[in-house]
C-alpha positions, 0 to 999 in steps of 0.5 A, spaced: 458 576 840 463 573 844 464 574 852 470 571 856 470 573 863 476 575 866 477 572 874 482 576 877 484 577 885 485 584 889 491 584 884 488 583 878 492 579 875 491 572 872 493 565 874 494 560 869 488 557 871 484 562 871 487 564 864 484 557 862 478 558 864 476 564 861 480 562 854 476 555 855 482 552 853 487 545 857 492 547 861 497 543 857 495 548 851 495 555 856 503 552 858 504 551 850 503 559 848 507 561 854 513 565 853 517 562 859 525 559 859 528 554 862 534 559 863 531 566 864 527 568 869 523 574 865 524 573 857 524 579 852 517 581 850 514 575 844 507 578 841 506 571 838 506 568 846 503 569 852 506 574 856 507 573 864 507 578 868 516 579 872 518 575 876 523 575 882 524 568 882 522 560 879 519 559 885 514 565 884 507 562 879 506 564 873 501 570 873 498 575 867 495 582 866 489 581 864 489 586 858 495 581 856 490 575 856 486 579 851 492 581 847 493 575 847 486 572 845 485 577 839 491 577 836 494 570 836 488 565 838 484 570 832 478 572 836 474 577 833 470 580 839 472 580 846 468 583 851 473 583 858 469 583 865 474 584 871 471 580 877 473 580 885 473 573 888 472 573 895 477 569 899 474 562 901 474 560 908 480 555 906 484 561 903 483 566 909 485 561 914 491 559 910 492 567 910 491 568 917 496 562 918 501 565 914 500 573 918 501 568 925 507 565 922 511 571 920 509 575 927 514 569 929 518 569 924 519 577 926 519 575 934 525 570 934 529 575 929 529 580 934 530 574 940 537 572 935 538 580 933 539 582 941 
């Protein structure tokens, strides 16, 4: 049996990296089965494709559920036995000082809002 381990976040949903390591297939490959356009944010749903998650804006990464992977794995790509785990990736000390840069600057953001609001 084979066993493809799904990586997710606290959100739970799938980067294209992760996406690619769990289907152990190239970048270039995963883009090829994605069910993205040039000019609309959100295509229509595609059951041959590989469908991400809604976005608000172009800027925002492609991310996918991970029961969508898994549709995707079984129905397209053929694999006959999927066992999916779900697992939790802590925070690396780059990551949490990003975070915590990024909570810093939006206090400012919030601050100098007030300041020009008055």
């Amino acid at each position: 049996m084979r066993r493809y381990k799904l990586l997710s976040s606290d959100s739970n949903l799938m980067t294209i990296e992760q996406v690619q390591q769990t289907l152990h297939r190239s970048r270039a490959s995963i883009y090829r089965y994605v069910n993205s356009d040039n000019y609309v944010i959100n295509p229509p749903f595609d059951p041959k494709r590989l469908n991400p998650e809604r976005r608000s804006s172009r800027r925002e990464p492609l991310l996918f559920h991970p029961n969508e992977v898994a549709r995707f794995a079984r129905d397209v790509m053929g694999f006959t036995e999927l066992h999916v785990e779900l697992k939790t990736v802590p925070q690396d000390q780059p990551e949490q000082l990003l975070s915590s840069i990024l909570a810093e600057l939006q206090a400012i953001r919030q601050l100098l809002e007030r300041y020009i609001n008055r």
